[in-house]
C-alpha positions as CSV (number, residue, x, y, z in Angstrom):
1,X,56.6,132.5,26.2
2,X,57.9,134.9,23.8
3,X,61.0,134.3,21.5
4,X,64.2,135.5,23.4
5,X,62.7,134.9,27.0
6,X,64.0,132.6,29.2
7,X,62.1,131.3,32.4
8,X,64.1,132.1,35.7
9,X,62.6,131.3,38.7
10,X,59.3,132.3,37.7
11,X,60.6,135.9,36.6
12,X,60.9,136.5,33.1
13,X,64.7,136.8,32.0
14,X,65.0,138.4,27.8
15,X,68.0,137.4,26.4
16,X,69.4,135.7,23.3
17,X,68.5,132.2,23.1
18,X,68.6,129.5,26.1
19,X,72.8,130.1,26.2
20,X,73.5,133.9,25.7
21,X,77.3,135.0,25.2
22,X,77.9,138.5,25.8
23,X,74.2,138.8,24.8
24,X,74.2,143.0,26.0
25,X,75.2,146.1,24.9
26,X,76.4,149.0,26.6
27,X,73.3,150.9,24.7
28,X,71.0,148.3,25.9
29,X,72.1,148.4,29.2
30,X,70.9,152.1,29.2
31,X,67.6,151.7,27.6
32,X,66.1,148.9,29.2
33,X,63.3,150.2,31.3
34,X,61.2,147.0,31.8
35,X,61.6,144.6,35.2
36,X,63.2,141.6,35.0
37,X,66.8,139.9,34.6
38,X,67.9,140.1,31.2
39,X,71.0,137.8,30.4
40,X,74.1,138.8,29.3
41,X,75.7,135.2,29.5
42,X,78.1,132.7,31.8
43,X,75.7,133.3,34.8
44,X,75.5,136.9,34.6
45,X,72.4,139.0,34.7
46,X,71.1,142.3,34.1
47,X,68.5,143.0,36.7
48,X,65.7,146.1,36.5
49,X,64.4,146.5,39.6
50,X,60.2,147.8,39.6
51,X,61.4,151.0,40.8
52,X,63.7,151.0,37.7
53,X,67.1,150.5,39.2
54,X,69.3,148.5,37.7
55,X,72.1,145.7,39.2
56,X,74.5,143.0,37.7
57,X,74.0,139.8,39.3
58,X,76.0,136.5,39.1
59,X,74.4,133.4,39.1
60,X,77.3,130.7,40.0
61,X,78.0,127.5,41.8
62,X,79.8,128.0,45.2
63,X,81.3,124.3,46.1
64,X,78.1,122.6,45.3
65,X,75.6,125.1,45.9
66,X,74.1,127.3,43.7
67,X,74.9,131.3,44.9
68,X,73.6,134.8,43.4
69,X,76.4,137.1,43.9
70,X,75.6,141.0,43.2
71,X,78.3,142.7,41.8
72,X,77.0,146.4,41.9
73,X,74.6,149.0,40.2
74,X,74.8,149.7,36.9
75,X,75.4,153.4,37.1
76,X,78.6,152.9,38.9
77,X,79.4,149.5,36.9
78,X,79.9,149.4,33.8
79,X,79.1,146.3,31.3
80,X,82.6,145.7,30.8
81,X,83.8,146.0,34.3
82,X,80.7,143.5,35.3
83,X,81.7,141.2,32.7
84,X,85.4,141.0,34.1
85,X,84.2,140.8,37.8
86,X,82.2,138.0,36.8
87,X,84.8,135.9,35.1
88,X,87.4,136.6,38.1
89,X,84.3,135.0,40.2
90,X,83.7,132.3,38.1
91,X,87.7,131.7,38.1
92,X,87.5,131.8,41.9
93,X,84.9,128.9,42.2
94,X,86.1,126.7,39.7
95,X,89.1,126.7,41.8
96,X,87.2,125.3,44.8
97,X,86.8,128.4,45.9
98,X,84.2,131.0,47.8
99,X,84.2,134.5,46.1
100,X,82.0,135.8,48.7
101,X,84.4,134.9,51.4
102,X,87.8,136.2,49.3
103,X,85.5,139.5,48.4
104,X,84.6,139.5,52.6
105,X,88.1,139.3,53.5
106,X,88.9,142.3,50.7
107,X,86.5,144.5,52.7
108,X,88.4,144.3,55.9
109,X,88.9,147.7,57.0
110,X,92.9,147.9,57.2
111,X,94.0,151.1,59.4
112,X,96.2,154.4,57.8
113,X,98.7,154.8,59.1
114,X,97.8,157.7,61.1
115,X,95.1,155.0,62.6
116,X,97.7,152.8,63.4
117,X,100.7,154.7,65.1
118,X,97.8,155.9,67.3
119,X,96.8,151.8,68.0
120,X,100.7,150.9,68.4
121,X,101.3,154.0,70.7
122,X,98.3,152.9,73.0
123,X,99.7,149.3,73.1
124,X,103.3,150.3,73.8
125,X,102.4,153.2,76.7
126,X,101.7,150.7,79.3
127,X,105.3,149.3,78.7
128,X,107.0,152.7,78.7
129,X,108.6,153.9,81.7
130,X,109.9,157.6,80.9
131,X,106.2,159.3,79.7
132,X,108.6,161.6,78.2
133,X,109.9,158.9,75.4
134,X,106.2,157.8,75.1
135,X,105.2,161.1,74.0
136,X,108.6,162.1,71.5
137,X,107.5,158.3,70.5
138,X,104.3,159.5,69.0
139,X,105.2,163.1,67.8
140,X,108.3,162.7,65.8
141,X,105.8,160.1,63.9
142,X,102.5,162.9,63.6
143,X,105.3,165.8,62.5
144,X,107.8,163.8,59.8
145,X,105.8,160.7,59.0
146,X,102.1,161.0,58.8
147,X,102.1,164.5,56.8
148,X,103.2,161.7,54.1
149,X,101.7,158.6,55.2
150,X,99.0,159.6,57.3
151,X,95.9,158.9,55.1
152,X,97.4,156.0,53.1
153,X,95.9,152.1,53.9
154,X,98.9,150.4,56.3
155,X,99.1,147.6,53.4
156,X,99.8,150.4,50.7
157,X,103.0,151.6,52.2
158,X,105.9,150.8,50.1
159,X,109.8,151.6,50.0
160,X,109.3,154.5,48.2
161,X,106.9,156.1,50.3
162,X,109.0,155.9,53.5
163,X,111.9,157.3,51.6
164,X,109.7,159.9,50.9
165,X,109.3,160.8,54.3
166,X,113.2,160.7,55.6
167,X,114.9,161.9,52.5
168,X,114.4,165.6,53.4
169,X,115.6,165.0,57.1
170,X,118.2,162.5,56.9
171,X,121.0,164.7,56.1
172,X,120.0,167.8,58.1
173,X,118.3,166.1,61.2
174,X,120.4,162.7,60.8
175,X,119.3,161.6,64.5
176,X,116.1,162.1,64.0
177,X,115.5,160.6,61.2
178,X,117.3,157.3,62.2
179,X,114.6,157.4,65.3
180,X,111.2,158.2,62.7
181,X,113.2,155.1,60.4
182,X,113.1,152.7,63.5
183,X,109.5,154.1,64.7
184,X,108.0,153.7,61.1
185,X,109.5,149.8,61.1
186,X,107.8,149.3,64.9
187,X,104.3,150.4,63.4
188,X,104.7,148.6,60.1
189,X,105.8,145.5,61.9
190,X,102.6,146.0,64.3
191,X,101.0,146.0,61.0
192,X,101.9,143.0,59.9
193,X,101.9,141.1,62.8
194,X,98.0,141.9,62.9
195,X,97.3,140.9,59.9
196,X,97.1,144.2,57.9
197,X,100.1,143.5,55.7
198,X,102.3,140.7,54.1
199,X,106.2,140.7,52.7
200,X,109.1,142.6,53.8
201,X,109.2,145.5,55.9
202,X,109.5,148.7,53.5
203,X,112.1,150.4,55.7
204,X,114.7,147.4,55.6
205,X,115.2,148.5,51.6
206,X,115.3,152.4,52.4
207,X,119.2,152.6,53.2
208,X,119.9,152.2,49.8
209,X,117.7,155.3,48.3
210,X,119.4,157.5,51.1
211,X,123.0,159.3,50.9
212,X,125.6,158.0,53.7
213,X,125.1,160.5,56.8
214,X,127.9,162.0,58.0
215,X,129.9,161.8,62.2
216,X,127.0,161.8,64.3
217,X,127.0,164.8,66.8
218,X,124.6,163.5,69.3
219,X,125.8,162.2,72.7
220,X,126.5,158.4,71.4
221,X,128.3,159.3,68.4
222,X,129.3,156.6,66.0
223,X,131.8,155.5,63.1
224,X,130.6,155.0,59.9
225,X,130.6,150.4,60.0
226,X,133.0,150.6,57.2
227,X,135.3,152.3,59.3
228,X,135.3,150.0,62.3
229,X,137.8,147.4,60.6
230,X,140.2,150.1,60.7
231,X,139.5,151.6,64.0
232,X,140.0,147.6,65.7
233,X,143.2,147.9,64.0
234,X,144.7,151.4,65.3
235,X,142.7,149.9,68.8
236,X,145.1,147.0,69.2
237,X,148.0,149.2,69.1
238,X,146.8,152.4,71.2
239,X,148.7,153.2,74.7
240,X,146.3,151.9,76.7
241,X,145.7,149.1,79.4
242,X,145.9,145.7,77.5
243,X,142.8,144.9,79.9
244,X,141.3,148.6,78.3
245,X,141.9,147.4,74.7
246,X,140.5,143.5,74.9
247,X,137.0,144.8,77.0
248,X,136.5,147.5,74.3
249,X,137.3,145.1,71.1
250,X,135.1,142.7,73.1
251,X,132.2,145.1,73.9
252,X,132.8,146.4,69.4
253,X,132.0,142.3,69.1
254,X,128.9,141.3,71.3
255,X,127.6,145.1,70.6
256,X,126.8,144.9,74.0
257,X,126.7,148.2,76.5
258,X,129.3,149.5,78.1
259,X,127.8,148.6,81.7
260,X,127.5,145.0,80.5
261,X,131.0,144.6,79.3
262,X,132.7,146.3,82.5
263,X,130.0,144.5,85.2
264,X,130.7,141.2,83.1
265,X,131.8,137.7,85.4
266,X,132.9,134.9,85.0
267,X,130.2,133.1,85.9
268,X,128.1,134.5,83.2
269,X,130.7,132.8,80.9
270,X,130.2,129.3,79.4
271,X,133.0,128.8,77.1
272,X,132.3,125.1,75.8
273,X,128.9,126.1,75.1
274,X,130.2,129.6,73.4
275,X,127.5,131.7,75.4
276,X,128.0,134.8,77.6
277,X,124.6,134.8,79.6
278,X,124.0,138.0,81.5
279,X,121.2,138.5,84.3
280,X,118.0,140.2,84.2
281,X,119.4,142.0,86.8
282,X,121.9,143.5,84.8
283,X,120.0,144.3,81.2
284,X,118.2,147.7,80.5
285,X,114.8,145.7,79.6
286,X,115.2,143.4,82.9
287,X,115.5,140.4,80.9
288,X,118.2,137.7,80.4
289,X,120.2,137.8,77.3
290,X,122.4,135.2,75.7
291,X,125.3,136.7,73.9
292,X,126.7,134.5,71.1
293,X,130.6,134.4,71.0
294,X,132.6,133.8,68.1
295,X,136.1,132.8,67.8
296,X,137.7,136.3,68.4
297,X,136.1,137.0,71.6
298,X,136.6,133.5,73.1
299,X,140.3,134.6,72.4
300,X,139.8,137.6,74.1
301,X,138.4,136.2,77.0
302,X,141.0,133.5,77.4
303,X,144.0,136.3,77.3
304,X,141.4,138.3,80.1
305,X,141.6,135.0,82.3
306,X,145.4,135.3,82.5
307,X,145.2,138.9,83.4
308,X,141.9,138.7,85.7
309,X,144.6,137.2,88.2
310,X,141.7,135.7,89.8
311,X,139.2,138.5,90.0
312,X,135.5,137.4,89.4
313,X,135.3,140.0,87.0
314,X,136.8,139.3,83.4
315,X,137.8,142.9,83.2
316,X,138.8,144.1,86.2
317,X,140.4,147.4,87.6
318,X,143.9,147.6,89.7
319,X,142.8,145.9,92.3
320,X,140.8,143.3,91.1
321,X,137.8,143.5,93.4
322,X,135.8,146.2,91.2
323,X,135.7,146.2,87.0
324,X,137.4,148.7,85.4
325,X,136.0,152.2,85.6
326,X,133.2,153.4,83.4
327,X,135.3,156.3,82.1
328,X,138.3,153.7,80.9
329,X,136.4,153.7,77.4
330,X,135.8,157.5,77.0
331,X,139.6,158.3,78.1
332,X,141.0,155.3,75.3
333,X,138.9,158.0,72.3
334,X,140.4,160.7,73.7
335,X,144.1,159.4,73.5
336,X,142.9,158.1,70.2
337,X,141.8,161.7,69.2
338,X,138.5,160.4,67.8
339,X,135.5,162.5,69.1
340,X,133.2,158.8,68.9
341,X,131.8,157.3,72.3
342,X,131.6,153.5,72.9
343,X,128.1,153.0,72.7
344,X,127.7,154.7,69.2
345,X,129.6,150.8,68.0
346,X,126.2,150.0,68.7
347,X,124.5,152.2,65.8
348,X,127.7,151.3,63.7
349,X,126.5,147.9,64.0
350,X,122.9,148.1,63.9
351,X,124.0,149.8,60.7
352,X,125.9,147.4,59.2
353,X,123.5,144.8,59.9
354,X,120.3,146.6,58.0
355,X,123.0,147.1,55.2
356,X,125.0,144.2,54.8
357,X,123.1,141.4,55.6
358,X,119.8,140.0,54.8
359,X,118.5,138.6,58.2
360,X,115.1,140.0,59.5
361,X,115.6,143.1,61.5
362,X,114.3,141.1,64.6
363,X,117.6,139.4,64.8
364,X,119.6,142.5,65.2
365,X,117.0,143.9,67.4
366,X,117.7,140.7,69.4
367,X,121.2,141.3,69.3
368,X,121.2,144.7,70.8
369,X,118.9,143.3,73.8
370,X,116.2,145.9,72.6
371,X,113.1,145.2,74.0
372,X,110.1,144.0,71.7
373,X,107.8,147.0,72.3
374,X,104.7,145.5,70.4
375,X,102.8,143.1,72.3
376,X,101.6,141.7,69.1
377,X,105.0,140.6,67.5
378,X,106.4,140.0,71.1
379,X,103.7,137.1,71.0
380,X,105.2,135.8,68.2
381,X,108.9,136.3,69.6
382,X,109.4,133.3,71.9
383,X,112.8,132.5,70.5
384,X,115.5,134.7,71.1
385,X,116.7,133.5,67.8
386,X,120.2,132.7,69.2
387,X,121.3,130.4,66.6
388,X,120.4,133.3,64.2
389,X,122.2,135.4,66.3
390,X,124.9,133.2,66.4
391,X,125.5,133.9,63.0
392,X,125.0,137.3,62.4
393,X,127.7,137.5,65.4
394,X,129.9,135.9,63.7
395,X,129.4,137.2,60.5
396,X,130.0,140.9,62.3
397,X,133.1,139.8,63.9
398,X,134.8,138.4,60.9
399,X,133.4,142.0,59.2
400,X,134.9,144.2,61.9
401,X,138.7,141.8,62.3
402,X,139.2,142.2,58.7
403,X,141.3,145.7,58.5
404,X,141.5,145.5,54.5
405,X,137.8,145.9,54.6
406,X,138.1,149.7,55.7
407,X,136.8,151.6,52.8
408,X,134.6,153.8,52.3
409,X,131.0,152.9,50.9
């Protein structure tokens, strides 16, 4: 056999010596016209095909067995780029490793996002009562999010990105863009729930690249959180009801709905174990919900015992036998002269928790009762994380008693 060729399975292989190290040039690699594997080194292989097509090849052990691995045509890879392919491969194995499975995994098509708010939209329909959300669901997403994010791989979306795609609206459309913020998290939860991505949710990092909105106009306008210390303060003192004031610093606590707070009973009240359990009868998502209750709003309840005077509701109108009425709330702003409604405490503290804490935004999901709209995650959900809960809970109602805390952010 001639000097400089090396036997290799019967088909000649030219190279330098029995052991080549980095045995080819770039110029070689363009001139060789003759078939056969020419070595470059450390398993690696030029290979000229008769036709006269050329392909890197990787000779390697695999856990035991002995694997050829192609690693692409030479007009699209270069020498050096097959060179550092190889040695990642090599790496891979003498780890205990299987490249061909970590490069098979690589290739798994992962959706765009376009892709995917199309694939979480189909999931979530079925669910959906009011066709009319399910559509908005969908088109606030194709109009302010996928002209941005549309075309980019679901595990390529980062902070930046989605801040990208609210910044111009979250001034001007401020309701809006809180609904494309919390429809961007649904889809980039789906995402990783499936699979597709790993880490943190981009949007939970977003609030701090985006300017504080101002009053909220819509229907279930809100305080700023870092002005709910103060308004618990002037609330304790406003000419109202004492029965008026404790249910609304009790419904600002458990975030809870107004309908929940005025319907609440006794019965759903287990003080020793520190848990207000309300009825799938009486939740939006027909589902039973555990509230935690911290030390403030056991207090609360305990003065709303002496005053229930034996009602079976814990806040209940003149005459015991009903709760009080579902305008008591509105009427207490307006004495207050605060253009705010009593559900927007929700969004105030939905707010505070995406800001000021570092739980998963599951848990303050959870808190609210919101539904888990992806079947996917919902799967995964078979806690109601109360103990988490518990915490945040408490955490929010030593935020919110504090008045000193009233500053703004």
């Amino acid at each position: 056999m001639e000097c400089g060729v090396v036997e290799f399975d019967g088909v000649a292989v030219k190279g330098q010596g029995k052991h080549p190290d980095k045995a080819l040039t770039a110029v070689q690699v363009r001139q060789l016209k003759q078939p056969g594997r020419y070595a470059d080194g450390n398993g690696l292989y030029l290979v000229v095909d008769p036709t006269g097509a050329k392909r890197w090849l990787l000779r390697l052990v695999v856990q035991g067995r002995r694997r050829d691995i192609g690693l692409g045509g030479s007009g699209l890879v270069t020498l050096a780029e097959a060179r550092e392919r190889a040695l990642a491969f090599r790496k891979t194995a003498r780890e205990d490793g299987d490249p061909l499975a970590e490069r098979r995994k690589a290739q798994v098509t992962v959706p765009t996002f376009a892709e995917a708010v199309e694939l979480v939209h189909a999931e979530h329909r079925a669910s959906w009562a009011n066709a009319k959300h399910a559509q908005q669901w969908r088109n606030t997403l194709q109009q302010y999010a996928c002209p941005q994010l549309g075309a980019r791989r679901l595990d390529q979306i980062d902070t930046p990105d989605v801040l990208r795609v609210l910044a111009p609206i979250w001034l001007t459309k401020p309701e809006t863009a809180r609904r494309v913020r919390q429809r961007i998290g649904t889809v980039l939860d789906w995402a990783k729930a499936a699979g597709h991505r790993s880490g943190e949710n981009p949007v939970e990092g977003v609030a701090k690249g985006l300017p504080k909105q101002g009053d909220r106009d819509e229907h279930h306008a809100a305080l700023p959180y870092a002005d709910v210390p103060g308004f618990i303060a002037r609330l304790r003192e406003a000419e109202a009801g004492e029965g008026a004031r404790l249910a609304f610093e009790f419904l600002i606590l458990t975030a809870a709905r107004t309908s929940e707070v005025l319907g609440a009973r006794w019965d759903e009240i287990n003080v020793t174990e520190r848990l207000w359990t309300l009825p799938a009868a009486r939740m939006k998502a027909k589902r039973e919900h555990r509230v935690p209750l911290g030390e403030r709003s056991l207090a609360i309840l305990a003065r709303a015992r002496e005053l229930a005077a034996g009602s079976t509701f814990v806040f209940p109108g003149r005459s015991g036998e009903k709760p009080l009425s579902n305008m008591v709330f509105l009427m207490l702003l307006r004495r207050m002269g605060l253009a705010i409604t009593a559900h927007g405490f929700r969004s105030s503290f939905r707010d505070w928790a995406a800001e000021r804490t570092s739980l998963p935004r599951e848990v303050a999901e959870m808190a609210l009762a919101h539904a888990v709209e992806n079947r996917v995650e919902a799967a995964y959900a078979r806690s109601d994380l109360l103990e988490r809960r518990r915490a945040l809970m408490d955490q929010w109602s030593d935020f919110v008693s504090t008045p000193q805390r009233s500053v703004e952010i």
